[in-house]
TORFI-306746 format. One record per residue (C-alpha): residue in one letter; x, y, z. Coordinates in Angstrom, 2 decimals, always signed. Layout:
N
<"a"; <X; Y; Z>>
...
END
This chain:
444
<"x"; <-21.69; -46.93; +61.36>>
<"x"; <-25.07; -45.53; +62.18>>
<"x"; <-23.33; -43.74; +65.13>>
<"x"; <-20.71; -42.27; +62.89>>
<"x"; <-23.37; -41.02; +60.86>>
<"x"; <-25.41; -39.51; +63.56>>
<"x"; <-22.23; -37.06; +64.87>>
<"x"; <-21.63; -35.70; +61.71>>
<"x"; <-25.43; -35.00; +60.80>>
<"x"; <-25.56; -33.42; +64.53>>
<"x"; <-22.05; -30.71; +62.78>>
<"x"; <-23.98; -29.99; +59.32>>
<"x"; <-25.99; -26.72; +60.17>>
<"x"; <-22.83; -25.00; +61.90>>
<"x"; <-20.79; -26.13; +58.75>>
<"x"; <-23.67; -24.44; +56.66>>
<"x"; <-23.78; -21.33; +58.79>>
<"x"; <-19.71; -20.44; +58.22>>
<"x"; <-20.77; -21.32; +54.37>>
<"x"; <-23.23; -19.04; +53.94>>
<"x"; <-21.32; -16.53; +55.76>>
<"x"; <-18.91; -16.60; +53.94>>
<"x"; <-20.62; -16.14; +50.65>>
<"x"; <-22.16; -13.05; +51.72>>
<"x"; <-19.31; -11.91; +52.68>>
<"x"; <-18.11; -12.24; +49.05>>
<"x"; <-20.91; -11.22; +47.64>>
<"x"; <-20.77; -7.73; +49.67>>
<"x"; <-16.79; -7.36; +48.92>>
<"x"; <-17.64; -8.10; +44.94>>
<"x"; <-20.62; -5.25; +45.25>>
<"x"; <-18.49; -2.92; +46.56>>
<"x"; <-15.78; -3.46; +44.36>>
<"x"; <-18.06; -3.19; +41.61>>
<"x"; <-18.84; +0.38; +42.66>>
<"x"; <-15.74; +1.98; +43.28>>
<"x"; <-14.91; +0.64; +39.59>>
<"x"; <-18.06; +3.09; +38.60>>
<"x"; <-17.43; +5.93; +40.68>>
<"x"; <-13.19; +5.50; +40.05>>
<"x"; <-12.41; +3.81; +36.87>>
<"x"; <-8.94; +4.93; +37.53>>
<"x"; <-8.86; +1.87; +39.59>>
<"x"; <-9.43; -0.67; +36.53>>
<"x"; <-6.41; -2.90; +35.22>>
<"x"; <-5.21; -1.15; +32.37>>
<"x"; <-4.17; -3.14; +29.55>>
<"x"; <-0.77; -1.79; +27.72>>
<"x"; <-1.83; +0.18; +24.57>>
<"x"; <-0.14; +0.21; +21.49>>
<"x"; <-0.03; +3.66; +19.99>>
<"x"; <-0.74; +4.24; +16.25>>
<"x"; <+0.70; +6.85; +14.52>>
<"x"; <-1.41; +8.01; +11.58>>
<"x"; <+0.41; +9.60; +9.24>>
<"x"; <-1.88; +12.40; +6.42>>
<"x"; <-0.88; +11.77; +2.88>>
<"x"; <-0.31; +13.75; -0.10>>
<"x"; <+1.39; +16.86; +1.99>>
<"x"; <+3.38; +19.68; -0.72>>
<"x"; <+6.14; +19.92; +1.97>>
<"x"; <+6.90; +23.65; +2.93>>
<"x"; <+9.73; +22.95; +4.62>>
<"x"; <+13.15; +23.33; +3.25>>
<"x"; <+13.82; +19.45; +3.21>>
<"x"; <+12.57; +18.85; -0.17>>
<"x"; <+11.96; +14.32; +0.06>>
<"x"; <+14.37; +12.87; -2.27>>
<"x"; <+12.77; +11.73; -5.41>>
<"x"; <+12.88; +8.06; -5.68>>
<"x"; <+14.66; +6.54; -8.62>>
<"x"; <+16.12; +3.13; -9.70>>
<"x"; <+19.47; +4.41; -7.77>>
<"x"; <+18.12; +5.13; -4.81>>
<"x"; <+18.51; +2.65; -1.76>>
<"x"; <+18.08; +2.45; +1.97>>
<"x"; <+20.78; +3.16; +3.69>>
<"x"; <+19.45; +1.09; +7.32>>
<"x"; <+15.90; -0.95; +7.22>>
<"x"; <+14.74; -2.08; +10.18>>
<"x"; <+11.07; -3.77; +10.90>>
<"x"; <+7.66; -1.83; +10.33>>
<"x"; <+6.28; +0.73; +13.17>>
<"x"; <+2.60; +0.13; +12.31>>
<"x"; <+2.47; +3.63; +11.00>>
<"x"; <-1.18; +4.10; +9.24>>
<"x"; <-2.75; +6.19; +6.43>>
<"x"; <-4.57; +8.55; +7.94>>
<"x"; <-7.53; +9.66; +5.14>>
<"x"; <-11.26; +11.02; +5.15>>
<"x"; <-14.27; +9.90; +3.37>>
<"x"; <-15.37; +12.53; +1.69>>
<"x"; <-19.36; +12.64; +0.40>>
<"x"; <-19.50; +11.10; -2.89>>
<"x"; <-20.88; +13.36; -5.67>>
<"x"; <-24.34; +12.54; -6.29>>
<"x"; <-25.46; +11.01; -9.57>>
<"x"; <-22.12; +9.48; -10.65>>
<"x"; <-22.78; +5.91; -12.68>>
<"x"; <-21.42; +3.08; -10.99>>
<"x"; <-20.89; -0.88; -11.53>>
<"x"; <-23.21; -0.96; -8.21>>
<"x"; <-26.44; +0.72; -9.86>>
<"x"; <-26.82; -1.14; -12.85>>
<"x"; <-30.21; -3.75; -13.08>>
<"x"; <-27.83; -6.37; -14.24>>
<"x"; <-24.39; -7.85; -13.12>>
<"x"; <-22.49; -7.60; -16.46>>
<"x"; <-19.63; -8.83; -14.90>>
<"x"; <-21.30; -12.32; -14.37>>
<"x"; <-22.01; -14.43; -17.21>>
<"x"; <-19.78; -17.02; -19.79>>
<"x"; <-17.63; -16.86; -22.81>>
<"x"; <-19.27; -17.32; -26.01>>
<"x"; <-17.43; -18.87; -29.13>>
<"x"; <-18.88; -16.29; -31.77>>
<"x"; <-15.81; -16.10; -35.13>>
<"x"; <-18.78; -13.17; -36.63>>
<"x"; <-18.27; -10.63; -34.41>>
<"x"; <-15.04; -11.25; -32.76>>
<"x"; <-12.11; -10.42; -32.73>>
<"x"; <-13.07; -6.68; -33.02>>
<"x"; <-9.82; -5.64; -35.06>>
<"x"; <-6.65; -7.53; -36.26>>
<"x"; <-3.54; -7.81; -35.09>>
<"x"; <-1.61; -6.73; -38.21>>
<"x"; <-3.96; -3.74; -38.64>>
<"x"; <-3.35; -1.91; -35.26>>
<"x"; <+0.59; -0.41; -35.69>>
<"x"; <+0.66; +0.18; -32.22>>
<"x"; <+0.38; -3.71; -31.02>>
<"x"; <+3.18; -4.40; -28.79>>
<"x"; <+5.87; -7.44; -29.18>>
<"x"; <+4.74; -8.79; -26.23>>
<"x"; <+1.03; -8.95; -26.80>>
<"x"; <+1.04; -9.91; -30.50>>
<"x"; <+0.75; -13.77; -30.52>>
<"x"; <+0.22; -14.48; -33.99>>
<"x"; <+2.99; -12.71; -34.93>>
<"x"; <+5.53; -14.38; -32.59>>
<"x"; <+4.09; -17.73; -33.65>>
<"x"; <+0.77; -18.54; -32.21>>
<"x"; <-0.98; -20.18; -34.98>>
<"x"; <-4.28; -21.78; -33.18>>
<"x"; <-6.67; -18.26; -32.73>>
<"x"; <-9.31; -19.36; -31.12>>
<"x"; <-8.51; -17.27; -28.45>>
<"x"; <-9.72; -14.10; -30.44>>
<"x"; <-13.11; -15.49; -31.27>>
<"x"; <-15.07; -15.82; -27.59>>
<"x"; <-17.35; -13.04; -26.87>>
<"x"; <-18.21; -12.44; -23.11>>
<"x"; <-22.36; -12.60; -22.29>>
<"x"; <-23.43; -11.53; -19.14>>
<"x"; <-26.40; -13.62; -17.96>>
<"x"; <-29.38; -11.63; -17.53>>
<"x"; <-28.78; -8.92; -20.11>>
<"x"; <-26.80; -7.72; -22.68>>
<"x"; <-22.98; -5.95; -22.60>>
<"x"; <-23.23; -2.98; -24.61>>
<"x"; <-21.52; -3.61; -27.79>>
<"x"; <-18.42; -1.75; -29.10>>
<"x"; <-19.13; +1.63; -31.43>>
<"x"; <-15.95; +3.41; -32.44>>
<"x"; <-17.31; +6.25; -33.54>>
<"x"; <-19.85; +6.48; -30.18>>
<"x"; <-16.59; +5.75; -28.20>>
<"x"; <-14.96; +8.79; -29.64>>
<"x"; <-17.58; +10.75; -29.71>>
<"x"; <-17.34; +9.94; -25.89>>
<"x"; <-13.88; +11.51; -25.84>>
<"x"; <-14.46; +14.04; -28.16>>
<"x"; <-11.96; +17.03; -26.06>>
<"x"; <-10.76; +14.47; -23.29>>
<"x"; <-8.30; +13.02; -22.05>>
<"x"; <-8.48; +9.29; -21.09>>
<"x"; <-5.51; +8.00; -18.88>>
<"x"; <-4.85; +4.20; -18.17>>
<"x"; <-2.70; +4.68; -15.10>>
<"x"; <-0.72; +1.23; -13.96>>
<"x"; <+1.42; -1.54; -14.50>>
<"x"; <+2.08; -3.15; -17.93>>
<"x"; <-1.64; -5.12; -17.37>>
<"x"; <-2.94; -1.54; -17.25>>
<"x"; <-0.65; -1.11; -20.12>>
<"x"; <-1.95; -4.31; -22.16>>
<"x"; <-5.17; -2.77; -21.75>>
<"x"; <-4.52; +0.57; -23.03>>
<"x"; <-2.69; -0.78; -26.44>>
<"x"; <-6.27; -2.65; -26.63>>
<"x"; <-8.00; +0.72; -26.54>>
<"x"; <-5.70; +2.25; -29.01>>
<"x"; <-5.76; -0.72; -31.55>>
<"x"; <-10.10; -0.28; -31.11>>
<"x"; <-9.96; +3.17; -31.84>>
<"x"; <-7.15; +4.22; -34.08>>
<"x"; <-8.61; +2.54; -37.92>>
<"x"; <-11.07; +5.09; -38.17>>
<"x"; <-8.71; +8.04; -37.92>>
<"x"; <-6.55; +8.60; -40.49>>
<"x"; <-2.62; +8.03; -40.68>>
<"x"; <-2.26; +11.66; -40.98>>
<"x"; <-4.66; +12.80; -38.34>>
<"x"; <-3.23; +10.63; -35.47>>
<"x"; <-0.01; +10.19; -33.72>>
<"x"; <+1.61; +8.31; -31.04>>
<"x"; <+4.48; +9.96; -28.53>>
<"x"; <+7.49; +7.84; -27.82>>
<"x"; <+7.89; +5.49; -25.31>>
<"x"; <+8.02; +7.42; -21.82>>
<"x"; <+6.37; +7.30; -18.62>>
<"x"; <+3.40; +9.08; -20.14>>
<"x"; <+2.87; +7.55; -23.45>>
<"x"; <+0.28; +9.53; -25.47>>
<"x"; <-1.96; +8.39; -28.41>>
<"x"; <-4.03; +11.60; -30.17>>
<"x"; <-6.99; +12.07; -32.82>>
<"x"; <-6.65; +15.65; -33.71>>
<"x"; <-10.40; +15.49; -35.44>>
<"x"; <-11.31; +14.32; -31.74>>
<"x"; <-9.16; +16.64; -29.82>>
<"x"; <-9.03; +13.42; -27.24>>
<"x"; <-5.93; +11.58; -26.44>>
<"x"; <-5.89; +7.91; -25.19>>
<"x"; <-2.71; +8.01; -22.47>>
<"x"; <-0.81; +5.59; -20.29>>
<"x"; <+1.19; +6.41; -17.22>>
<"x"; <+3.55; +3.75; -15.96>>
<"x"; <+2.91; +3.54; -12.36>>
<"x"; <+2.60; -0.12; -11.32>>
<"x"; <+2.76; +0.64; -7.39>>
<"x"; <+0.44; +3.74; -7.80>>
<"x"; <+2.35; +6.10; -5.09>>
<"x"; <+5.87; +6.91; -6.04>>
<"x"; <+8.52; +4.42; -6.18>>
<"x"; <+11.86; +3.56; -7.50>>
<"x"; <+10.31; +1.31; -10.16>>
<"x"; <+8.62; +4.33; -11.80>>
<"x"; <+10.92; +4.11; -15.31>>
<"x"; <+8.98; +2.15; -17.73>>
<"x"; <+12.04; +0.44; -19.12>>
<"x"; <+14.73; +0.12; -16.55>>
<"x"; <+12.53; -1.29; -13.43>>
<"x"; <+13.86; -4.75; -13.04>>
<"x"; <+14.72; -4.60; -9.45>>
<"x"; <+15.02; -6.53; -6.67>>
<"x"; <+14.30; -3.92; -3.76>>
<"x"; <+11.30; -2.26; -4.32>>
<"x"; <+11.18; +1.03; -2.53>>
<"x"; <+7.93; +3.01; -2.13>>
<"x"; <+6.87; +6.17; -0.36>>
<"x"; <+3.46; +4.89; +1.06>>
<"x"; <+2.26; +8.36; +2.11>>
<"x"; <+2.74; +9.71; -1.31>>
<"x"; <+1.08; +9.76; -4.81>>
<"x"; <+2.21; +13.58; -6.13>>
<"x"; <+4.54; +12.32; -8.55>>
<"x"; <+2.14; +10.81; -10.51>>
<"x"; <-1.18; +12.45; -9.81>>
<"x"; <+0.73; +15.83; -11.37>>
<"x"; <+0.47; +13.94; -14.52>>
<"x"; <-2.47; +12.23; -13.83>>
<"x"; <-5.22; +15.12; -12.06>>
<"x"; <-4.87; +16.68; -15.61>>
<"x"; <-7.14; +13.73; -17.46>>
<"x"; <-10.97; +13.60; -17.84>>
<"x"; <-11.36; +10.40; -17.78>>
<"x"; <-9.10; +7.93; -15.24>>
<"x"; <-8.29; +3.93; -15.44>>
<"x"; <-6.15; +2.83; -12.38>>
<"x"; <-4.66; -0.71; -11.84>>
<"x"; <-2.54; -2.04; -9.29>>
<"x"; <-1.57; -5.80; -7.95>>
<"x"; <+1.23; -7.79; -9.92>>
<"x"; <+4.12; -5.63; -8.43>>
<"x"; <+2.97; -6.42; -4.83>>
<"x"; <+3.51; -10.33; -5.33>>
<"x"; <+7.33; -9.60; -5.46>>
<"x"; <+8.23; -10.63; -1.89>>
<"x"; <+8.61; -7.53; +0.78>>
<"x"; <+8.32; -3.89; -0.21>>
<"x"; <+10.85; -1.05; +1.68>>
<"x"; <+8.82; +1.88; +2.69>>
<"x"; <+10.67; +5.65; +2.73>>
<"x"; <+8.26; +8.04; +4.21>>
<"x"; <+7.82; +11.20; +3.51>>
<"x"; <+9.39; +12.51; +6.38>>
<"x"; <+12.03; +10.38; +6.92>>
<"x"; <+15.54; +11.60; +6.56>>
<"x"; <+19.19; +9.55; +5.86>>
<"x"; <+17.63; +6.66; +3.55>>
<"x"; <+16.05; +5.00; +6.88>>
<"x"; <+13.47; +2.31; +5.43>>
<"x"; <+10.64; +0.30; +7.33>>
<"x"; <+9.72; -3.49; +5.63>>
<"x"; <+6.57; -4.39; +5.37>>
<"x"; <+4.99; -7.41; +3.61>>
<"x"; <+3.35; -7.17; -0.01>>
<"x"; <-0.51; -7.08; +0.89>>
<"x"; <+0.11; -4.86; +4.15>>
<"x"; <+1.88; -2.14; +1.94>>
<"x"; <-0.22; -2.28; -1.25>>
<"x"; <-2.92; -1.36; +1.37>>
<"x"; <-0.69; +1.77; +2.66>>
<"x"; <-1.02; +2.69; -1.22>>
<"x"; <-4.07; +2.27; -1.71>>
<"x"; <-5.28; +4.48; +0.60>>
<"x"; <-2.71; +7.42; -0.43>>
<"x"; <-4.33; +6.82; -3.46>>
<"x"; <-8.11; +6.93; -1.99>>
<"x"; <-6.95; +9.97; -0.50>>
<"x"; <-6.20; +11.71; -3.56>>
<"x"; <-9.21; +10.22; -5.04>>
<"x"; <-11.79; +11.37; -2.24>>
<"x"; <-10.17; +14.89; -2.49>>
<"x"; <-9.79; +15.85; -5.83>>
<"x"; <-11.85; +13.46; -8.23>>
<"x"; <-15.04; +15.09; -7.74>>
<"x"; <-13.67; +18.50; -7.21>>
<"x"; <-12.14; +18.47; -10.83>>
<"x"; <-15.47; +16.61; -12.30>>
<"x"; <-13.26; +13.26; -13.44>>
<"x"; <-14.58; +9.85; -13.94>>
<"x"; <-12.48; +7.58; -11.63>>
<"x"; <-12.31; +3.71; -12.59>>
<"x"; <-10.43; +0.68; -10.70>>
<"x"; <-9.92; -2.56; -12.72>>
<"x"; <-9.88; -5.67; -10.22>>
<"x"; <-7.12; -7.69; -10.25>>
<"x"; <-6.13; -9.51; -13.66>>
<"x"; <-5.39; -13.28; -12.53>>
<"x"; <-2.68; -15.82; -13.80>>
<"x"; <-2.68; -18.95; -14.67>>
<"x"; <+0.16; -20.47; -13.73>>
<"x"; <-0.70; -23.90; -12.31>>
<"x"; <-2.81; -26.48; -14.62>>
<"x"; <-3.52; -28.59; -11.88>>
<"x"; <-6.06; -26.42; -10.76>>
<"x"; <-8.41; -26.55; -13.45>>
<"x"; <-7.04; -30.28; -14.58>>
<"x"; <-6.32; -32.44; -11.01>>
<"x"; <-3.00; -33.95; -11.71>>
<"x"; <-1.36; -31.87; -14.30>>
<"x"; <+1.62; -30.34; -13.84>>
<"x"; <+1.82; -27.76; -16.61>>
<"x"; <+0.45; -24.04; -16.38>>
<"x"; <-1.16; -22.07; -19.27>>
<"x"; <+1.61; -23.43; -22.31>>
<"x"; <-0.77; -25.02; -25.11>>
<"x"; <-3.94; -24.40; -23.72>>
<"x"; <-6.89; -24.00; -26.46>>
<"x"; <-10.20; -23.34; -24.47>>
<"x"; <-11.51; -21.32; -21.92>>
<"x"; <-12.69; -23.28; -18.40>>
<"x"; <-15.94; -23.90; -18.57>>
<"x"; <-16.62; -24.40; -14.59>>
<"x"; <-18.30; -22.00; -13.74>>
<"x"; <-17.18; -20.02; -10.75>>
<"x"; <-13.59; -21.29; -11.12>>
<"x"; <-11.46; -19.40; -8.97>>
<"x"; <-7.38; -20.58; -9.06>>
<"x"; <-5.14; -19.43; -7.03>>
<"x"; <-3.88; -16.52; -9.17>>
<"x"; <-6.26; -14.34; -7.84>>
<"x"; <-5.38; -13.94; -4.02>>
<"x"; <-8.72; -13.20; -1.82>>
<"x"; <-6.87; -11.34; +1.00>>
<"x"; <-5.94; -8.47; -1.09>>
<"x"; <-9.34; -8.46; -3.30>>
<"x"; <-10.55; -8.15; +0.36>>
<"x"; <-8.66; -5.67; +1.37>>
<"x"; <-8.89; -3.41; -2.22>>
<"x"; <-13.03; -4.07; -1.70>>
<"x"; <-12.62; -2.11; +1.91>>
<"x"; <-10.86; +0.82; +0.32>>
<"x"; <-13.52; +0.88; -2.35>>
<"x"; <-16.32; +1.24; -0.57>>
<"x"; <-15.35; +3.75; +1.43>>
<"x"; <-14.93; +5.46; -1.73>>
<"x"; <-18.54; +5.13; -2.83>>
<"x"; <-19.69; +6.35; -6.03>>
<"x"; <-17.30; +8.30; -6.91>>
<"x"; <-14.92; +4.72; -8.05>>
<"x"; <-16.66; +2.52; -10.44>>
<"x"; <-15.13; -0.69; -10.33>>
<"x"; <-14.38; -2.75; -13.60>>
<"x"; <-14.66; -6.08; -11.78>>
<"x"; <-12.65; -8.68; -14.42>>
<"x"; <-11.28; -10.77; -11.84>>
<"x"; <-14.15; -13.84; -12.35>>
<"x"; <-14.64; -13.67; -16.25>>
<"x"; <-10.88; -13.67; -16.62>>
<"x"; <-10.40; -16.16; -14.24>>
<"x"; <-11.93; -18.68; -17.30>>
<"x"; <-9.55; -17.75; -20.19>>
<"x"; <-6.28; -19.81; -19.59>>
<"x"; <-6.06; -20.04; -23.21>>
<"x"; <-5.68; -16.08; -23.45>>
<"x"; <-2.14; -15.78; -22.34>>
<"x"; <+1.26; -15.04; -24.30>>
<"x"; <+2.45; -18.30; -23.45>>
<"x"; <+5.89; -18.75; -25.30>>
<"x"; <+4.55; -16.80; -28.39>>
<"x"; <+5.72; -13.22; -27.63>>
<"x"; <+8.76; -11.73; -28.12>>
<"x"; <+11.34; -11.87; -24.87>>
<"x"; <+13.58; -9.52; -23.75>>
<"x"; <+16.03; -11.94; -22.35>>
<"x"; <+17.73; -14.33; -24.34>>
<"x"; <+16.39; -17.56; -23.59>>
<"x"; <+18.75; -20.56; -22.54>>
<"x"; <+18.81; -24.24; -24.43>>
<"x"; <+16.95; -25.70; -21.06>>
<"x"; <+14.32; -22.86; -21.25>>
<"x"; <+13.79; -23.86; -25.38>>
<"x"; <+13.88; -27.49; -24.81>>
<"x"; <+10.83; -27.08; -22.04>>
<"x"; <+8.27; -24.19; -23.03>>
<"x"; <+6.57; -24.12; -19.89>>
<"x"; <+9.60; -22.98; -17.79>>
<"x"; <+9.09; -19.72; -19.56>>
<"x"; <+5.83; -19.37; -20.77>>
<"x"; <+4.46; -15.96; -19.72>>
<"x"; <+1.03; -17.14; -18.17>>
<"x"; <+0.28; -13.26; -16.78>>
<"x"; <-0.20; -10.55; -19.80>>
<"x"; <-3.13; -11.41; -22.10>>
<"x"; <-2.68; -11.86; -26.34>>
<"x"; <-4.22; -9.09; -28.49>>
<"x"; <-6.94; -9.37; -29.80>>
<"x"; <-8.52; -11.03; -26.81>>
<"x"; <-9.47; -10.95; -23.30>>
<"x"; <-8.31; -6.96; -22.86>>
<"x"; <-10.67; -5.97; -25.35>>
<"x"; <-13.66; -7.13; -23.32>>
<"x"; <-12.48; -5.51; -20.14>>
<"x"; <-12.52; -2.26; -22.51>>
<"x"; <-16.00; -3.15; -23.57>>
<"x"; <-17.00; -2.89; -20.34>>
<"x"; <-15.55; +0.39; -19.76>>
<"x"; <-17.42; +1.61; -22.54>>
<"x"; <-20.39; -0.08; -21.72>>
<"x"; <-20.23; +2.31; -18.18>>
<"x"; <-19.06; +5.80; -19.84>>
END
């Protein structure tokens, strides 16, 4: 054994010669390597690269292909998968000065719900003769109203509370557009119904229902407006009546539809997010001819809109010396086991706002709040962001429910279980629309 031992101990430094050779050998190879990658990088491994086309938005086409405009009759002819095509849009210097949400000494969009039956609600539902069927609670049925009756206190400070006549005075030769979907639209009737009891009957008017829908105070000269446009850029959904469809199409790159209507106003109130929960979106660009559609999920194309949108924002808003505002996401409310573990019923016969605070259900979805922040802050100042997401988030009890009028006839299963068609997304007026309009006027 001890003679075994001894021959290979007498081998060891040769073996650790040809070791250490050989490591400097390595070493030397590695170095040089290393330097030729320096002096050539043409001789690194080049990873495949995916090219991204960026496409500018908002073009007035001069060429004599005029893109069809998109209707409820218009369809793809072929869809095939997405090409990763991007919005291609500049920040643009925000003007300076411009009040917004982010300068304020206090967060008046964090606080609670107050019961207070003095001050609230801040007009009636049978006095406003613009309150829509489908907001009006009491009047389909709704006979507990404590929903009308909680007044929203920020924590440190006060909200600025609601003056009519200071509110006018506000608009006195403007025009204030809420631009949207029929949340945006919910909102607007709320602004009407707060302003219209101090004009007279014979000094006011309201056009008929049409994509732009105009209220007017002639003593004023100021009009209250909405423009139906729930996907923002232009789309096939863009009636305000006939938009039941199953294939949404959109043109991602493009908002000139609306923003002919809409660059006219003073004063602007954008909204965008239920129509995007629909399942996939079809995207017609622009330039694309023969119907030929990409499909792209709900959050990646809302994205693609918002930043057609952004574009025209960054570009014009300052230029024509508008106020620009973006209400956050209104949540639903449609699963009870959320706010009550092992319930199975939604917002149907619920009395009382949540009282957890910080509650956060799954009707508001964080991706796109994520993705909606990104745009806005590129944005700057010149957005100011009505943030209702969290405070609404609370009021389960402020829904429609069943007590609203339906355009559908509803079936004997539906009747004989209200929670199959209880409508757990709009908001009853009075009620939690009011306050986001408080807050609008508490940042004029």
């Amino acid at each position: 054994m001890m003679q075994r031992w001894s021959r290979k101990k007498s081998h060891f430094p040769l073996a650790v010669f040809v070791l250490l050779v050989f490591i400097t050998c390595s070493i030397l190879y590695n170095e040089t390597s290393i330097k030729q990658i320096h002096e050539h990088p043409d001789h690194l491994p080049r990873k495949p690269q995916t090219t991204v086309t960026y496409i500018e938005p908002n073009l007035v086409t001069h060429s004599t292909r005029v893109p069809e405009v998109l209707d409820r009759f218009v369809r793809c002819n072929v869809t095939k998968d997405y090409s990763g095509k991007k919005i291609q849009w500049v920040d643009r210097k925000p003007k300076l000065g411009q009040r917004s949400e982010s300068l304020e000494s206090c967060d008046v969009f964090s606080g609670k719900w107050v019961f207070d039956n003095k001050s609230c609600p801040l007009y009636n539902e049978s006095d406003c003769p613009y309150m829509s069927d489908q907001l009006a609670c009491h009047k389909h049925g709704r006979s507990d109203l404590g929903y009308q009756y909680w007044r929203w206190q920020p924590h440190n400070c006060n909200l600025k509370r609601w003056n009519v006549t200071e509110m006018w005075e506000k608009l006195r030769g403007k025009r204030l557009m809420f631009v949207g979907d029929s949340l945006n639209r919910g909102q607007w009737i709320s602004m009407v119904c707060l302003l219209q009891s101090v004009i007279p009957a014979d000094k006011r008017s309201m056009s008929p229902n049409a994509p732009l829908t105009i209220f007017r105070a002639e003593e004023y000269d100021a009009t209250v407006e909405f423009l139906w446009a729930p996907l923002l850029v232009d789309s096939n959904s863009d009636d305000p009546v006939n938009h039941r469809l199953n294939e949404r199409i959109i043109r991602p790159d493009s908002v000139l539809k609306h923003s002919s209507k809409w660059e006219h106003a003073d004063i602007l109130v954008f909204n965008t997010y239920l129509w995007w929960r629909q399942g996939p979106v079809k995207l017609l660009w622009s330039n694309e001819e023969n119907g030929v559609c990409e499909e792209l999920d709900g959050l990646g194309a809302m994205e693609l809109a918002m930043e057609s949108w952004a574009d025209w924002v960054a570009s014009k808003a300052n230029s024509l010396e508008k106020r620009v505002f973006f209400v956050t996401m209104s949540p639903t409310h449609l699963w009870s086991r959320e706010w009550k573990p092992g319930n199975e019923g939604n917002c149907y016969n619920e009395k009382f706002p949540i009282d957890w605070e910080g509650y956060w259900g799954s009707g508001s979805d964080l991706p796109t709040m994520r993705m909606v922040e990104r745009v806005l802050s590129r944005l700057g100042s010149t957005v100011s962001v009505l943030n209702i997401t969290q405070l609404s988030e609370y009021r389960k009890d402020g829904h429609p429910s069943i007590y609203r009028k339906f355009w559908e006839t509803l079936s004997p299963d539906q009747l004989s279980n209200p929670m199959t068609y209880s409508d757990c997304i709009h908001w009853c007026l009075p009620g939690v629309p009011d306050v986001w309009n408080e807050l609008l006027f508490h940042f004029l």
